[in-house]
C-alpha positions in Angstrom: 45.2 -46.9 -2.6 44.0 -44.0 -3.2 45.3 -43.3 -6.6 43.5 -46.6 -7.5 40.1 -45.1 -6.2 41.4 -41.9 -8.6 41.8 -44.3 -11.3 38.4 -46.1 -10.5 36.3 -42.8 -10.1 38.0 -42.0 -13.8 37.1 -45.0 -15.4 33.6 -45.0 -14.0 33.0 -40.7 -14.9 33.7 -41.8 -18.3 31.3 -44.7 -18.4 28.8 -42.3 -16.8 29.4 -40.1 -19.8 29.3 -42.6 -22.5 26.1 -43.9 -21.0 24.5 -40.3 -21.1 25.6 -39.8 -24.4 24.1 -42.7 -26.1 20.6 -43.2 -27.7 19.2 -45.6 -25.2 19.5 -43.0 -22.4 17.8 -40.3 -24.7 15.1 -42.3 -25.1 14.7 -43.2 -21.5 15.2 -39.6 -20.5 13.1 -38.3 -23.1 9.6 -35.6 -22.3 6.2 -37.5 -22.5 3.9 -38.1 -19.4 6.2 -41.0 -18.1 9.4 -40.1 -19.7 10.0 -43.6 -20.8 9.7 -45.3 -17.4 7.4 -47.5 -18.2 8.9 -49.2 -21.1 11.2 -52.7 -19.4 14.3 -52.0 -21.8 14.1 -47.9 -21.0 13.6 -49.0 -17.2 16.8 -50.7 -17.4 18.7 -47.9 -18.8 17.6 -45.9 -15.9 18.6 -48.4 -13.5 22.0 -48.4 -15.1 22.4 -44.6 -15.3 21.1 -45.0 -11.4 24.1 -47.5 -10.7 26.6 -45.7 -12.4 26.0 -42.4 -10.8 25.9 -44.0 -7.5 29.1 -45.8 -8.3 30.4 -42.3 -9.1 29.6 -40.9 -5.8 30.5 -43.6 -3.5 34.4 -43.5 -4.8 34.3 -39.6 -4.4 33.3 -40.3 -1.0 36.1 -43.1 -0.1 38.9 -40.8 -1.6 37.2 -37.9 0.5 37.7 -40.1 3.7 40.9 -41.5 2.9 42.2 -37.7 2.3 41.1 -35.7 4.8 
């Protein structure tokens, strides 16, 4: 079990990483009075970037519980 939530939390820091290291997320992320927030498409890319981190930290906190 909890090699599959190592596995998981692997697969899901690389996607985080891919994500931050495409254009789309530069452009979201990018200086200007609203950073790109208002934009639908840059929204989305936020959201994503949102889910992904929060993906990330739930899985660090399941293998947390089931190792301690």
């Amino acid at each position: 079990m909890v090699e599959r939530l190592r596995a998981d939390l692997e697969e899901a820091t690389a996607a985080l990483r891919a994500h931050k290291a495409s254009w789309p997320y530069a452009f979201a992320m990018a200086g200007g009075c609203h950073g790109g927030a208002e934009h639908p498409s840059l929204r989305a890319v936020r959201n994503e970037t949102d889910r992904l981190h929060a993906r990330c930290l739930d899985l660090k906190a399941l293998i947390a519980e089931l190792t301690d």
